[in-house]
DSSP file (Angstrom, degrees, kcal/mol; ACC not computed):
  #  RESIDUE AA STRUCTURE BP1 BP2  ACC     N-H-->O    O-->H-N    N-H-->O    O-->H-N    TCO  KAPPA ALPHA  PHI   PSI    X-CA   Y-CA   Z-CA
    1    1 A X              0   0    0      0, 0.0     5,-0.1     0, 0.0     0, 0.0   0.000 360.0 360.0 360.0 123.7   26.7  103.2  173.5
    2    2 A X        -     0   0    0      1,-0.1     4,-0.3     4,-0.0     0, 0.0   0.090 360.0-111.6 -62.2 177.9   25.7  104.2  177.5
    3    3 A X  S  > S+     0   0    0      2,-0.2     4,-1.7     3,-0.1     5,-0.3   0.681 117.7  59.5-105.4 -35.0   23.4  106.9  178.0
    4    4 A X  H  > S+     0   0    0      1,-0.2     4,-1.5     2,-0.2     3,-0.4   0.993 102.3  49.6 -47.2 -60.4   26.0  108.9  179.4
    5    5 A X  H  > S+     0   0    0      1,-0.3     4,-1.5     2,-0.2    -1,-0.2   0.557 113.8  52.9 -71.2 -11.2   28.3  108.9  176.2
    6    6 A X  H  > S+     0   0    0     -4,-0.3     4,-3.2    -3,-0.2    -1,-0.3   0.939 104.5  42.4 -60.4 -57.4   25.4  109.8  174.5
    7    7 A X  H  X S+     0   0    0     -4,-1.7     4,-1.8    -3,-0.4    -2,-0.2   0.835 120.0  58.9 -70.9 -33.5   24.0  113.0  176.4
    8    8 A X  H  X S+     0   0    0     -4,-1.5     4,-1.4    -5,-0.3    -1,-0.2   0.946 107.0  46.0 -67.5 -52.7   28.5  113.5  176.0
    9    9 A X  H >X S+     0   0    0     -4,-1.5     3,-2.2     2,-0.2     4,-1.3   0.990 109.9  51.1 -61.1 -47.6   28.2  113.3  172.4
   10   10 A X  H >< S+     0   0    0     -4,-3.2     3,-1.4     1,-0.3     7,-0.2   0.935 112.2  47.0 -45.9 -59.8   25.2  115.7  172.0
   11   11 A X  H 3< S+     0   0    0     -4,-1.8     3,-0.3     1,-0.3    -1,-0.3   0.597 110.4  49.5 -48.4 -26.9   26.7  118.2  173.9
   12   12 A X  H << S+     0   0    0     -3,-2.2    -1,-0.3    -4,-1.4    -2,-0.2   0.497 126.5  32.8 -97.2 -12.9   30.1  117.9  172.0
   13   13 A X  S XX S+     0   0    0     -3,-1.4     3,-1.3    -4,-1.3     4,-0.8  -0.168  74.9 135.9-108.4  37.8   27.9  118.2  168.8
   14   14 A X  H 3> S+     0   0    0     -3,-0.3     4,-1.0     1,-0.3    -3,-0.1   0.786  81.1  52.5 -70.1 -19.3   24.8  120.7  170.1
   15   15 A X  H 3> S+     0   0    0      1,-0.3     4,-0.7     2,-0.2    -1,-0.3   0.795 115.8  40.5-110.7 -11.3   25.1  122.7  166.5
   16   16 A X  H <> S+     0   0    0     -3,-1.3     4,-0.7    -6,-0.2    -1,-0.3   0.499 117.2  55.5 -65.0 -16.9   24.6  118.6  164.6
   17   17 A X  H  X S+     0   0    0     -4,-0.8     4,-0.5    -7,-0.2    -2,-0.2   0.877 117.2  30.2 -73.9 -47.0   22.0  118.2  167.4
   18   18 A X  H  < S+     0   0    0     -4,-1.0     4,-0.3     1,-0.3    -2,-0.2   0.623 106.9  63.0-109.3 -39.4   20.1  121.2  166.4
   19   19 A X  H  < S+     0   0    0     -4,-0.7    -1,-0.3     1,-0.2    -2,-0.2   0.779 112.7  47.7-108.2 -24.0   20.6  121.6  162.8
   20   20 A X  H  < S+     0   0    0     -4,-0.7    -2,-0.2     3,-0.1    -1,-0.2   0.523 107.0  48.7 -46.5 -22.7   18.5  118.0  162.9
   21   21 A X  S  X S+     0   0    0     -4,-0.5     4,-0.8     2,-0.2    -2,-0.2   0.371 114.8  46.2-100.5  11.8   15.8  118.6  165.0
   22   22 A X  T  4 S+     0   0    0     -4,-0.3    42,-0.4     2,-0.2     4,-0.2   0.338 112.6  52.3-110.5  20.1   15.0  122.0  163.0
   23   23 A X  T  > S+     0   0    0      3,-0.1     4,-0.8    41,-0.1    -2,-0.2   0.423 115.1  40.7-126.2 -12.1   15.4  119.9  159.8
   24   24 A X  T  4 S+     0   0    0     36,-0.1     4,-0.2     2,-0.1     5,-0.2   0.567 117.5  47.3-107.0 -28.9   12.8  117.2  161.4
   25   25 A X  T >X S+     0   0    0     -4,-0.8     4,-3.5    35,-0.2     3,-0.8   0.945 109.0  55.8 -71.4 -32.8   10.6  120.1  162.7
   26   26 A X  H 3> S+     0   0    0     34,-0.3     4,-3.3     1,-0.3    -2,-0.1   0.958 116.6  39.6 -36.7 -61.2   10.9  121.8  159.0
   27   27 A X  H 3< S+     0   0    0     -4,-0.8     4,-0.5     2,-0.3    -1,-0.3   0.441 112.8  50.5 -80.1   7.1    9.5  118.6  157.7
   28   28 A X  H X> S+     0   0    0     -3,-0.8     4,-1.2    -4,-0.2     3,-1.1   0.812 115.4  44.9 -92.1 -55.7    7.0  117.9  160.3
   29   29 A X  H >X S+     0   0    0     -4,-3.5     3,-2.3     1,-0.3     4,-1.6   0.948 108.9  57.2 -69.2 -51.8    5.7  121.5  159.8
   30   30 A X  H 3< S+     0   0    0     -4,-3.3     4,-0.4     1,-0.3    -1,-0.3   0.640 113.2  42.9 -79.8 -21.5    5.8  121.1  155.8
   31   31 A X  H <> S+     0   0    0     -3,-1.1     4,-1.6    -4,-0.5    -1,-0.3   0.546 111.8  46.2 -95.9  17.2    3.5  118.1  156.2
   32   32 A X  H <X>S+     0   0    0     -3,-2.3     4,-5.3    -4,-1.2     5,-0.6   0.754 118.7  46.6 -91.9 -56.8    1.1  119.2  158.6
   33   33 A X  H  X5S+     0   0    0     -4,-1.6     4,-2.4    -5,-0.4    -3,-0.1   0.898 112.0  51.8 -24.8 -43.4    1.1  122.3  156.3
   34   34 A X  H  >5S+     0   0    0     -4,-0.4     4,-0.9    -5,-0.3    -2,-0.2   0.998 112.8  45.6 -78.3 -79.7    0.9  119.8  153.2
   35   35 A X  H  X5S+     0   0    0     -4,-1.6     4,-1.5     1,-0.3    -2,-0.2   0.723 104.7  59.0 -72.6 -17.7   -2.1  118.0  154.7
   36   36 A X  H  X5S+     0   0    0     -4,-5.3     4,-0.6     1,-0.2    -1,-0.3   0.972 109.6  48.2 -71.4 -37.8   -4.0  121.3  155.8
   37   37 A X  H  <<S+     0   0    0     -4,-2.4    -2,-0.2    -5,-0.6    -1,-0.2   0.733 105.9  58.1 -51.7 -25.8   -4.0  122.3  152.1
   38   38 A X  H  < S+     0   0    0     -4,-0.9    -1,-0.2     1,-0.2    -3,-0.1   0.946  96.7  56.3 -92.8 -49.2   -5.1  119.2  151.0
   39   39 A X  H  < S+     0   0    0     -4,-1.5     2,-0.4    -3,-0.2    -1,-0.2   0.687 101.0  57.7 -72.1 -16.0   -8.3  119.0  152.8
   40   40 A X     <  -     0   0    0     -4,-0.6     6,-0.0     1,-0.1    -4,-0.0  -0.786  60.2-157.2-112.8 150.5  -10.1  122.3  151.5
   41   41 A X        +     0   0    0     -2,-0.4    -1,-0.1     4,-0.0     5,-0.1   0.766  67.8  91.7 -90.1 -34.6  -10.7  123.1  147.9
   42   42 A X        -     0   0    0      1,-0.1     4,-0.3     3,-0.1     3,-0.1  -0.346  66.4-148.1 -88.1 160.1  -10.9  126.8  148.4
   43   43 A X  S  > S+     0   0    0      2,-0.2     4,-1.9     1,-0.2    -1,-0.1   0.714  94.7  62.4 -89.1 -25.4   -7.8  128.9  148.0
   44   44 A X  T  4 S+     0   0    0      1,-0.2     4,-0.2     2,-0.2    -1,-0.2   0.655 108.3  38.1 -79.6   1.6   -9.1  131.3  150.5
   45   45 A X  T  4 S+     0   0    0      2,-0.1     4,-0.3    -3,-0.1    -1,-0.2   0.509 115.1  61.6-120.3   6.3   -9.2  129.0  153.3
   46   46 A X  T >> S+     0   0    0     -4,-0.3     4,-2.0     1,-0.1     3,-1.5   0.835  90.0  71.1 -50.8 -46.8   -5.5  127.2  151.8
   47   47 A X  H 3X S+     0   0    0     -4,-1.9     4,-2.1     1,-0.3    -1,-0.1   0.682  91.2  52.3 -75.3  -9.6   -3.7  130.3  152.2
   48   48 A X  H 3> S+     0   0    0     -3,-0.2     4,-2.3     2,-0.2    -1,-0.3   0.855 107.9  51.2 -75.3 -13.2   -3.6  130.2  156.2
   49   49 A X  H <4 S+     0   0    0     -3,-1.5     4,-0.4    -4,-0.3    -2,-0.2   0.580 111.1  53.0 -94.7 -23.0   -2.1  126.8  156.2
   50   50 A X  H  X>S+     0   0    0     -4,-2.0     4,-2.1     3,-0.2     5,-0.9   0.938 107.9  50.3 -68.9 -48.2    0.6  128.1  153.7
   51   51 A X  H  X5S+     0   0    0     -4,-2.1     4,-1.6     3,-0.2     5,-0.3   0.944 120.6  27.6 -36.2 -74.2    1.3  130.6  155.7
   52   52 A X  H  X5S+     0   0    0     -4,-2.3     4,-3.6     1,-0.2     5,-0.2   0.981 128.5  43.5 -50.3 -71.9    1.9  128.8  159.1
   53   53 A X  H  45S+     0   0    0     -4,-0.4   -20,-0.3     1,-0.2   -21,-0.2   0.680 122.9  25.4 -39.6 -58.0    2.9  125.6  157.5
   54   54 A X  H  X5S+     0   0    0     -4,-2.1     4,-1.8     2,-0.2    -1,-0.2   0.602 121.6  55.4-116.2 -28.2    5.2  126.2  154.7
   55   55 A X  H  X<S+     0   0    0     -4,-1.6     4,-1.9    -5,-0.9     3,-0.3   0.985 108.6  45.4 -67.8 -56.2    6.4  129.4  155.9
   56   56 A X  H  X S+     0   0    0     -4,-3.6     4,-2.2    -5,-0.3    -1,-0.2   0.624 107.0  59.1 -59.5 -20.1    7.5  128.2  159.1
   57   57 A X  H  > S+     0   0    0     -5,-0.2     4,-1.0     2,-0.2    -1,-0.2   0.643 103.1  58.7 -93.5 -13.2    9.3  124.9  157.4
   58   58 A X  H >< S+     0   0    0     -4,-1.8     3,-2.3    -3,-0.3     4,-0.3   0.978 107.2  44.0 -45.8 -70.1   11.5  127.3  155.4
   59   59 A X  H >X S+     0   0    0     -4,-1.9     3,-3.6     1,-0.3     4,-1.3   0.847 112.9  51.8 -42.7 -60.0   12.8  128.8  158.3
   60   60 A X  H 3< S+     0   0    0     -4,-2.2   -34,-0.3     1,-0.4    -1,-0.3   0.388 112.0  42.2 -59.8 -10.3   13.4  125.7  160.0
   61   61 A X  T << S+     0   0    0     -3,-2.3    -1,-0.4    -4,-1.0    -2,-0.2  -0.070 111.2  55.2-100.0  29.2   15.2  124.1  157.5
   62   62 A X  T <> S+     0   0    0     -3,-3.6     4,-1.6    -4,-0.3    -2,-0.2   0.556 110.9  47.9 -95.5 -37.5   17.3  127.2  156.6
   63   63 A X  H  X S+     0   0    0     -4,-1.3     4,-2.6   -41,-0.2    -2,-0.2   0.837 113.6  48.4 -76.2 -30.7   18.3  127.3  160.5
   64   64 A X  H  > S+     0   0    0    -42,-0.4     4,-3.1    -5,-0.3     5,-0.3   0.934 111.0  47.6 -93.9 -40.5   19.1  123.5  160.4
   65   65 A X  H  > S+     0   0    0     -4,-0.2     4,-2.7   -43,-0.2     3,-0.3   0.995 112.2  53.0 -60.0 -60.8   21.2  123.9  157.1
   66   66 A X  H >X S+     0   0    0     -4,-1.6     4,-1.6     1,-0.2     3,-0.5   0.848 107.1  59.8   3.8 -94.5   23.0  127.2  159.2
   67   67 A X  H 3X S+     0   0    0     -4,-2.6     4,-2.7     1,-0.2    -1,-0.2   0.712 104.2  44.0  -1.1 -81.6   23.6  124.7  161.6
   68   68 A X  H 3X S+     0   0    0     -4,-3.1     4,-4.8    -3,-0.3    -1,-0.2   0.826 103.4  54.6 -95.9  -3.9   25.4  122.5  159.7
   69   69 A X  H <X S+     0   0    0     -4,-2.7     4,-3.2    -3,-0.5    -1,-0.3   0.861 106.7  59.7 -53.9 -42.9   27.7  124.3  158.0
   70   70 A X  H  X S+     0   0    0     -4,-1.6     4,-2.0    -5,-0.2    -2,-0.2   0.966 100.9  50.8 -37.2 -60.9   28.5  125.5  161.2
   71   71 A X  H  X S+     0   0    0     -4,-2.7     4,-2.3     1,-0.2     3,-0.4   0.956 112.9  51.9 -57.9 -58.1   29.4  122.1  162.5
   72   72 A X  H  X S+     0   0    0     -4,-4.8     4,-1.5     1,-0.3     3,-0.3   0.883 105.6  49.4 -58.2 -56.8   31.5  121.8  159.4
   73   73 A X  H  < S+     0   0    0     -4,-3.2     5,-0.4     2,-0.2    -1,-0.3   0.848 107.0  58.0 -25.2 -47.2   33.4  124.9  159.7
   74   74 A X  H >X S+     0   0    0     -4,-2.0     4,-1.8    -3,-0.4     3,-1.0   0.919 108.6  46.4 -16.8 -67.8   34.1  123.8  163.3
   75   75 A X  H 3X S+     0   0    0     -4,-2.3     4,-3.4     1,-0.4     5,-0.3   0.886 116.8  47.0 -67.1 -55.5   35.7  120.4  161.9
   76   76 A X  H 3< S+     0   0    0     -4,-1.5     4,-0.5     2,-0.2    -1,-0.4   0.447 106.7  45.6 -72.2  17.5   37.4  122.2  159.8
   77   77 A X  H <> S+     0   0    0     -3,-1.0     4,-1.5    -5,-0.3     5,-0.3   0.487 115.4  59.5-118.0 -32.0   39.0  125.4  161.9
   78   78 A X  H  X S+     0   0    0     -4,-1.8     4,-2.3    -5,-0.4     5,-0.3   0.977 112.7  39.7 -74.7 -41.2   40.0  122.2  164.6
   79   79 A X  H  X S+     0   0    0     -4,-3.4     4,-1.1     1,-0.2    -3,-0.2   0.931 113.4  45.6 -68.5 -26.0   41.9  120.6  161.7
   80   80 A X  H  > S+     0   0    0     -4,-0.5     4,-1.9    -5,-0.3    -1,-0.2   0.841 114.8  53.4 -71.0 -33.4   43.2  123.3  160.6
   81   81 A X  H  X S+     0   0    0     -4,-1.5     4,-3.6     2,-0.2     3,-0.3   0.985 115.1  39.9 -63.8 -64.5   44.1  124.2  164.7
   82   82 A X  H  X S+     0   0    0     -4,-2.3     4,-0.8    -5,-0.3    -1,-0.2   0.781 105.1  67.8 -89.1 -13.8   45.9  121.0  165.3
   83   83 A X  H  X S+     0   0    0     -4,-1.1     4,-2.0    -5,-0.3     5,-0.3   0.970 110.2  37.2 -49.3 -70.6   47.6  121.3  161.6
   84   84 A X  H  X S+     0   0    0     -4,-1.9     4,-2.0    -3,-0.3     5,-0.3   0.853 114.6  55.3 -72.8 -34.9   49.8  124.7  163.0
   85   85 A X  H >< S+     0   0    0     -4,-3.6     3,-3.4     1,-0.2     5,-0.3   0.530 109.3  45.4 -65.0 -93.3   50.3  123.1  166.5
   86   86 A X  H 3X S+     0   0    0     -4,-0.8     4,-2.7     1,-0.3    -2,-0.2   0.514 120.4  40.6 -19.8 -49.2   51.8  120.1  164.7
   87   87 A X  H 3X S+     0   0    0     -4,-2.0     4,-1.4     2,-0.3    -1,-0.3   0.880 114.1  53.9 -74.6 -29.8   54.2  122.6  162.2
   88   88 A X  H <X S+     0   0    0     -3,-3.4     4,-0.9    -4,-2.0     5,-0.3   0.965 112.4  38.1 -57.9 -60.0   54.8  124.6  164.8
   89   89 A X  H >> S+     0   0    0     -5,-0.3     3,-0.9     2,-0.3     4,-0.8   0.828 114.0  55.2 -52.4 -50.9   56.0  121.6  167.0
   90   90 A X  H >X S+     0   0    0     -4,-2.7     3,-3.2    -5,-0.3     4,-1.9   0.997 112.1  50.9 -55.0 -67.6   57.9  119.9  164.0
   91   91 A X  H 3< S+     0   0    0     -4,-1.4     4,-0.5     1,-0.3    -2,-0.3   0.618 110.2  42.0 -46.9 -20.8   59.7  123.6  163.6
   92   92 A X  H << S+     0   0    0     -4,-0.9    -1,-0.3    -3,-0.9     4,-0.3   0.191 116.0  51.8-129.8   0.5   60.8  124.0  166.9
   93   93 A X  H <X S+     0   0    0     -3,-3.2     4,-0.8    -4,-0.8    -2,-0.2   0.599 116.5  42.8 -87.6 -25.4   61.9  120.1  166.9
   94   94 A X  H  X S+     0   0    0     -4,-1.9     4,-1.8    -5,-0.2    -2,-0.2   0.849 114.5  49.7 -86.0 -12.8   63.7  121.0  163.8
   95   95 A X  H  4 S+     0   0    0     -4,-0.5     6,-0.5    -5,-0.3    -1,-0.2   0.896 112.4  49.1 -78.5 -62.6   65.0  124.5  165.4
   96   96 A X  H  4 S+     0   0    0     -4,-0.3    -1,-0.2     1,-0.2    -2,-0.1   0.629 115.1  41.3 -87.5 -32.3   66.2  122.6  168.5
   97   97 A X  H  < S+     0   0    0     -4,-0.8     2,-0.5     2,-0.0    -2,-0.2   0.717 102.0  66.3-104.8 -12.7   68.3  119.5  166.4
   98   98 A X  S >< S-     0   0    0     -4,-1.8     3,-1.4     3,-0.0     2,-0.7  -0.802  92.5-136.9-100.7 145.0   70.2  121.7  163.3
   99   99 A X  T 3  S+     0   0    0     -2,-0.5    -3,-0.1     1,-0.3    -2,-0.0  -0.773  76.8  20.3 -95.4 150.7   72.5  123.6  165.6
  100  100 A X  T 3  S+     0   0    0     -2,-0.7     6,-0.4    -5,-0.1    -1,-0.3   0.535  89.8 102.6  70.1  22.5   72.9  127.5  164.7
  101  101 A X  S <  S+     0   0    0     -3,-1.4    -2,-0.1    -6,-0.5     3,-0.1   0.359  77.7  56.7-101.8  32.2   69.7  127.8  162.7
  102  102 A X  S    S+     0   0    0     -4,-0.2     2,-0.6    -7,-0.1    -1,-0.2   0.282 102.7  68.4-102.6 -13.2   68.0  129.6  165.9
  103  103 A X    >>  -     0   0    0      1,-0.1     3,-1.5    -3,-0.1     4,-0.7  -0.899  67.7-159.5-129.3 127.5   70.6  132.0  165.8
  104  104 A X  T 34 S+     0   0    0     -2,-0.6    -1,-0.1     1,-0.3    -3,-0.0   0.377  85.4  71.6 -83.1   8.3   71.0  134.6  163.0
  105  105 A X  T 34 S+     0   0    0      1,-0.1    -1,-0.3    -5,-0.1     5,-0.1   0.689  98.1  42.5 -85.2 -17.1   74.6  135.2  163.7
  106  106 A X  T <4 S+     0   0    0     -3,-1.5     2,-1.7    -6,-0.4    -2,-0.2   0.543  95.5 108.2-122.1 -20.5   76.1  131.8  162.5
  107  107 A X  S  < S-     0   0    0     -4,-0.7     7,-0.4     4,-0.2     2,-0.2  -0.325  87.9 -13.5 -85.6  72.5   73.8  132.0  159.3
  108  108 A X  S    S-     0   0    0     -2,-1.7     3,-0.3     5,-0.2     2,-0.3  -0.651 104.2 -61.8 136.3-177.4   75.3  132.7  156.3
  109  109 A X  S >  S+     0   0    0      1,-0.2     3,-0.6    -2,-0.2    -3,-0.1  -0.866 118.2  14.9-120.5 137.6   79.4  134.3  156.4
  110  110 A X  T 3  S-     0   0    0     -2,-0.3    -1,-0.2     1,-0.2    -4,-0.1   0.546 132.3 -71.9  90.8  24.1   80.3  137.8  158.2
  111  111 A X  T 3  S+     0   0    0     -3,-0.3     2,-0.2     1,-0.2    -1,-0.2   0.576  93.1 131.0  90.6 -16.0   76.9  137.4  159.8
  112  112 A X    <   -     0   0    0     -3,-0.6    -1,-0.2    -6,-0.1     2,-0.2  -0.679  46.5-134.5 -96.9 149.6   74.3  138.1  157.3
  113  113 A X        -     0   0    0     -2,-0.2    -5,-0.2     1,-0.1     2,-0.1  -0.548  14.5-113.7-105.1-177.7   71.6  136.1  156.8
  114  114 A X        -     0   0    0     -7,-0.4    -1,-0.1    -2,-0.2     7,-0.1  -0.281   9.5-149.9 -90.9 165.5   69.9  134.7  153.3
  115  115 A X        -     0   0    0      2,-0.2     5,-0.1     1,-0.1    -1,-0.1   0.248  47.6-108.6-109.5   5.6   66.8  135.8  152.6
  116  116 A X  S    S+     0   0    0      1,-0.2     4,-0.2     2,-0.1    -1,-0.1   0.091  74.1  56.8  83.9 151.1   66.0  132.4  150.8
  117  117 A X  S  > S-     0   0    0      1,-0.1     4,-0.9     2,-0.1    -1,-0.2  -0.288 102.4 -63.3  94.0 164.7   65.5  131.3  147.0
  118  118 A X  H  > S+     0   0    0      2,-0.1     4,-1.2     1,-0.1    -1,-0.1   0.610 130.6  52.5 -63.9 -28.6   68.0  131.9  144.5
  119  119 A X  H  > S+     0   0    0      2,-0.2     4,-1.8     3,-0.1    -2,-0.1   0.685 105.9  51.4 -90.8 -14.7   68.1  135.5  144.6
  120  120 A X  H  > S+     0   0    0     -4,-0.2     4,-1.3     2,-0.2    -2,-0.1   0.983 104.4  52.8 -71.8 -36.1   68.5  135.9  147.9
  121  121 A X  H  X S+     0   0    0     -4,-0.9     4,-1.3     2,-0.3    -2,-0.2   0.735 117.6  49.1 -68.7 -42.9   71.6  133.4  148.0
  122  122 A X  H  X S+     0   0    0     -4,-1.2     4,-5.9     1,-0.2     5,-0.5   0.958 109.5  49.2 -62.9 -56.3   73.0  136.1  144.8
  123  123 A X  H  X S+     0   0    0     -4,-1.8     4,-1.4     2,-0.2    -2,-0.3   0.843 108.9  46.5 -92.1 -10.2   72.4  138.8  146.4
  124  124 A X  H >< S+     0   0    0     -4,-1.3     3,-2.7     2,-0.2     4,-0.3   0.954 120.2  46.1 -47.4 -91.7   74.1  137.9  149.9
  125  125 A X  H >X S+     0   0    0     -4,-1.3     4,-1.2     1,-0.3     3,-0.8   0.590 105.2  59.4 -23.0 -46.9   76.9  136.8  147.9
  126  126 A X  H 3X S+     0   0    0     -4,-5.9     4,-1.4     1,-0.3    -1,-0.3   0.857 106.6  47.9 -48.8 -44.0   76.8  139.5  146.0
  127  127 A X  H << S+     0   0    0     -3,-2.7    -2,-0.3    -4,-1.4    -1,-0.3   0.534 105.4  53.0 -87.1   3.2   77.2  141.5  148.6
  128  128 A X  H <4 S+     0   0    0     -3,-0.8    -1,-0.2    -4,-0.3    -2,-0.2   0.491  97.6  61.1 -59.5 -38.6   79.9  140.0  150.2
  129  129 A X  H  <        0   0    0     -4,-1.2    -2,-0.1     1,-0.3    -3,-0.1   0.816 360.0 360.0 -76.5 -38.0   82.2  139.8  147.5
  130  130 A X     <        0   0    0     -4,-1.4    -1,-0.3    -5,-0.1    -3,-0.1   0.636 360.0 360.0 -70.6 360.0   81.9  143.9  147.4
């Protein structure tokens, strides 16, 4: 992989870019955090290194998870995107080759159209008959 198509992927992935380097700073800050505790016995001189440390490697892995959930919603709202262009385009191929179903004049006899189903097909009929 070139260094171009790289810096091209990051940029087409910035919110997978992101939601890994705050999930490698989380865990960078949760062991610096992790090793300030370690070295003191007393609890009063623990609690700044919780603070900083462990407080700050929440966040950052809560932003990084964010992240990628985003990304996956992306992927999915683009499948979902190219899913209705394709039905659309299959409908308007199918529109284009059965001849008079684009016009609601030819569909069904005297002019009315179905409404679809079995009860629709009754009650056009039904109503015809009267």
């Amino acid at each position: 992989m070139k260094n171009n198509d790289l810096v091209d992927w990051a940029r087409g992935q910035w919110d997978r870019v992101g939601a890994w380097a705050c999930i490698g700073l989380g865990l960078v800050a949760l062991l610096l955090g992790w090793l300030g505790v370690s070295r003191t016995v007393y609890p009063a001189e623990q609690i700044p290194y919780l603070l900083s440390g462990g407080i700050l490697a929440i966040f950052l892995l809560g932003v990084g998870v964010l992240l990628w959930l985003s990304a996956d919603i992306r992927d999915t709202w683009r499948k979902l995107d190219d899913l209705d262009e394709r039905l659309a385009e299959s409908a308007e191929s199918v529109a284009r080759t059965t001849p008079g179903l684009g016009d609601p004049s030819t569909n069904g006899a005297n002019g009315h159209t179905s409404t679809g189903g079995r009860r629709g097909r009754r009650a056009v009929a039904a109503t015809e008959d009267r």
